[in-house]
N, CA, C and O of each residue as an XYZ file, in Angstrom:
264
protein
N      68.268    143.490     40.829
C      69.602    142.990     41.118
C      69.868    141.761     40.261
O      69.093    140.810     40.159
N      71.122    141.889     39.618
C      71.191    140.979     38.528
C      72.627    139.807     39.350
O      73.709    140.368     39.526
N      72.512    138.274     39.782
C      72.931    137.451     40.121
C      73.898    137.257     38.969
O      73.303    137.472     37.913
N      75.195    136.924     38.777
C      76.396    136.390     38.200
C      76.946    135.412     38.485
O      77.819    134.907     37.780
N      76.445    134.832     39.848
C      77.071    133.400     40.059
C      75.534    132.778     40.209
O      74.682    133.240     40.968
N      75.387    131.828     39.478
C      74.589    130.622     39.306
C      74.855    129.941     41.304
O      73.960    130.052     42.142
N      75.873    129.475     41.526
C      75.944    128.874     42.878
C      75.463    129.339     43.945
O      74.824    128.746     44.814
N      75.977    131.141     43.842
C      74.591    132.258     45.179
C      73.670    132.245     44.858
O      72.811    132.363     45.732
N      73.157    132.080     43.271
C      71.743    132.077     42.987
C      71.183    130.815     43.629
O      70.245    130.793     44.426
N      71.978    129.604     43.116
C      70.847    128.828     43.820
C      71.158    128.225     45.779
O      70.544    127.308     46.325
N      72.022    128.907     46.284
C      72.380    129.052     47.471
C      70.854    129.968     48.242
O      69.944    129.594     48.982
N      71.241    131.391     47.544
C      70.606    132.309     48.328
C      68.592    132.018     47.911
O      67.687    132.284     48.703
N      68.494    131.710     47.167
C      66.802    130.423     46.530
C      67.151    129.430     47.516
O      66.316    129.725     48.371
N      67.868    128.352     48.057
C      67.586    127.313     49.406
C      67.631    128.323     50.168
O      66.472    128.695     50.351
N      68.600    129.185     50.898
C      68.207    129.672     51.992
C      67.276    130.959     51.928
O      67.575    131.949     52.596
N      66.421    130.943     51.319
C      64.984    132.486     51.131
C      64.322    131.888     51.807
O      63.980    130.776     51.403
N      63.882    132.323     53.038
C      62.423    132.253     54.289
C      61.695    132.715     54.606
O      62.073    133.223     55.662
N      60.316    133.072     54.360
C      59.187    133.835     54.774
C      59.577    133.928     56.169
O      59.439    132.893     56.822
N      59.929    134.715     56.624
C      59.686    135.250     58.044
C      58.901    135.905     58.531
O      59.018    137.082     58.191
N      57.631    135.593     59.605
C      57.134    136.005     60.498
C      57.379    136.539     61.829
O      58.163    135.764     62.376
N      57.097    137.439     62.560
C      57.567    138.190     63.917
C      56.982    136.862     64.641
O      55.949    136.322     64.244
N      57.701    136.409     65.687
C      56.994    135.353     66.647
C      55.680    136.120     67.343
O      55.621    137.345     67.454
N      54.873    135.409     67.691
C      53.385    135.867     68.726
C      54.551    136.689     70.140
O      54.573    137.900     70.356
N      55.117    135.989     70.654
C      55.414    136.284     71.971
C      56.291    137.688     71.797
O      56.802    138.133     72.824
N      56.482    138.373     70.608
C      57.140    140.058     71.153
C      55.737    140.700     70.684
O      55.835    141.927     70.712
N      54.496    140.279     70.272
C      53.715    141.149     70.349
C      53.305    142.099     71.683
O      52.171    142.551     71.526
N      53.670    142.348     72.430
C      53.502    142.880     73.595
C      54.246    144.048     73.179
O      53.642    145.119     73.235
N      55.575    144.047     72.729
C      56.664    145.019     72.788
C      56.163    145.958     71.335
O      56.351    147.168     71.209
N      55.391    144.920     70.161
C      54.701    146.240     69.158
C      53.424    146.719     69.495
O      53.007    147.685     68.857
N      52.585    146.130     70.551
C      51.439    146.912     70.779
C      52.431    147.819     71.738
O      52.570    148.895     71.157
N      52.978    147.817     72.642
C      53.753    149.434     73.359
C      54.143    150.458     72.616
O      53.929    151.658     72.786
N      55.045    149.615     71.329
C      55.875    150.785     70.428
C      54.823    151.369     69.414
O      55.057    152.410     68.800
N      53.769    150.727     69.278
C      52.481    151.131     68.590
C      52.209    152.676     68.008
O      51.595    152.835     66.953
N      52.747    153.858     68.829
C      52.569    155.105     68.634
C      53.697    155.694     68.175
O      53.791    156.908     67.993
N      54.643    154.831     67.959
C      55.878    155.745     67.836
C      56.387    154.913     66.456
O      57.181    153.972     66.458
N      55.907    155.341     65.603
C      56.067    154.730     64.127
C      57.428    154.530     63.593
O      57.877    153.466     63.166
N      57.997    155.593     63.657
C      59.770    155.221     63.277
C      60.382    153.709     64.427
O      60.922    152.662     64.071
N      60.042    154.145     65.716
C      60.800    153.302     66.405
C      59.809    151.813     65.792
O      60.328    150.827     65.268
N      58.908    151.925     65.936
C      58.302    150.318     65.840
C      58.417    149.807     64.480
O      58.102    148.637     64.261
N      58.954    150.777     63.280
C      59.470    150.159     62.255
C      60.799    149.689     62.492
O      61.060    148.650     61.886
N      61.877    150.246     63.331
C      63.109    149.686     63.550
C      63.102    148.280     64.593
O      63.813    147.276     64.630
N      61.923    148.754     65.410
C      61.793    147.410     66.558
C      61.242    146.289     65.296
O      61.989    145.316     65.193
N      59.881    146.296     64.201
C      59.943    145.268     63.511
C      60.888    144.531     62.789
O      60.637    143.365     62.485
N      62.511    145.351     62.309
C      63.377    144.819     61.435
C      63.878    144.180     62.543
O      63.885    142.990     62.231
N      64.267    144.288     63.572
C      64.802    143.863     64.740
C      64.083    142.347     65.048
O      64.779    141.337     64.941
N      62.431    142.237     65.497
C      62.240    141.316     65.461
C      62.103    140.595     64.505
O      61.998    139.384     64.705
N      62.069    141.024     63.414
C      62.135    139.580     62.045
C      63.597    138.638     62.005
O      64.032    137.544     61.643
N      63.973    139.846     62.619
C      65.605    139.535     62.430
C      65.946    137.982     63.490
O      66.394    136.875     63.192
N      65.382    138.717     65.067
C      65.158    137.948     65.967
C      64.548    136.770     65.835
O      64.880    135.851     66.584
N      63.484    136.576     64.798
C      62.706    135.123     64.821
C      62.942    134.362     63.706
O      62.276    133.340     63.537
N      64.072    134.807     62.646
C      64.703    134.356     61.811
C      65.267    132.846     62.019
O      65.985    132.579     62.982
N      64.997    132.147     61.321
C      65.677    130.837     61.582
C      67.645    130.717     61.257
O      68.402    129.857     61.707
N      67.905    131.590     60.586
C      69.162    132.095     60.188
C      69.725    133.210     60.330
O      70.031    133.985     59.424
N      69.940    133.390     61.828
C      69.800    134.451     62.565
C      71.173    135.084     61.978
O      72.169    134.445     61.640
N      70.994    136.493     61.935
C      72.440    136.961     61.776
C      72.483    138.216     63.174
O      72.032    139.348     63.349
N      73.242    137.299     63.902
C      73.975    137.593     65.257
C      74.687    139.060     65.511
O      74.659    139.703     66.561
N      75.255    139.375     64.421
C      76.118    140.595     64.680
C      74.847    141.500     64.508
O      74.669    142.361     65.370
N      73.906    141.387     63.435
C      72.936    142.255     63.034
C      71.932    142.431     64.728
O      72.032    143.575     65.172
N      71.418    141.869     65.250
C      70.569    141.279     66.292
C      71.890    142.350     67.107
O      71.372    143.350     67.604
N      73.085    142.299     67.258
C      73.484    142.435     69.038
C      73.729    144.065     68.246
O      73.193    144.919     68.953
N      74.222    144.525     67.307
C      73.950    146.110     66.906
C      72.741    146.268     66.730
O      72.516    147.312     67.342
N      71.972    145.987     66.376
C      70.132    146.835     66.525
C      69.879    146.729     68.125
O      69.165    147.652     68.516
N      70.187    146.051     68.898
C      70.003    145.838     70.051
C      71.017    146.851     71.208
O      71.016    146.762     72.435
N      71.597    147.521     70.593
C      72.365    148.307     71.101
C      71.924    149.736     70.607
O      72.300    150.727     71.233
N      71.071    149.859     69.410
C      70.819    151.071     69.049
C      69.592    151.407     69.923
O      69.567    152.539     70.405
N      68.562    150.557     70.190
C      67.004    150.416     70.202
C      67.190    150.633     71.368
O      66.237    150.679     72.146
């Protein structure tokens, strides 16, 4: 993906965050553990969830699909 504005470039470089799933929904991927499609959609869900820059609309539609 090739950037054209210099300002999203260096916008979307400050806001880039390693995100980790928090410890406390591990409970909900050792359950979904066997069911591989769903616990790949439950992981985008929780990254999403422990995101420091949460995007809200994304979170309350996955949360309505799941």
């Amino acid at each position: 993906m090739t950037i054209k504005s210099k300002a999203l470039e260096v916008n979307l470089a400050s806001y880039k965050v390693d995100v980790s799933i928090d410890a406390k929904y591990a409970i909900l991927q050792d359950i979904m553990a066997r069911y591989f499609g769903l616990l790949d959609r439950l992981n985008t869900f929780l990254k999403e969830l422990s995101h420091p820059y949460r995007n809200w609309a994304f979170i309350v539609k996955e949360n309505r699909i799941l």
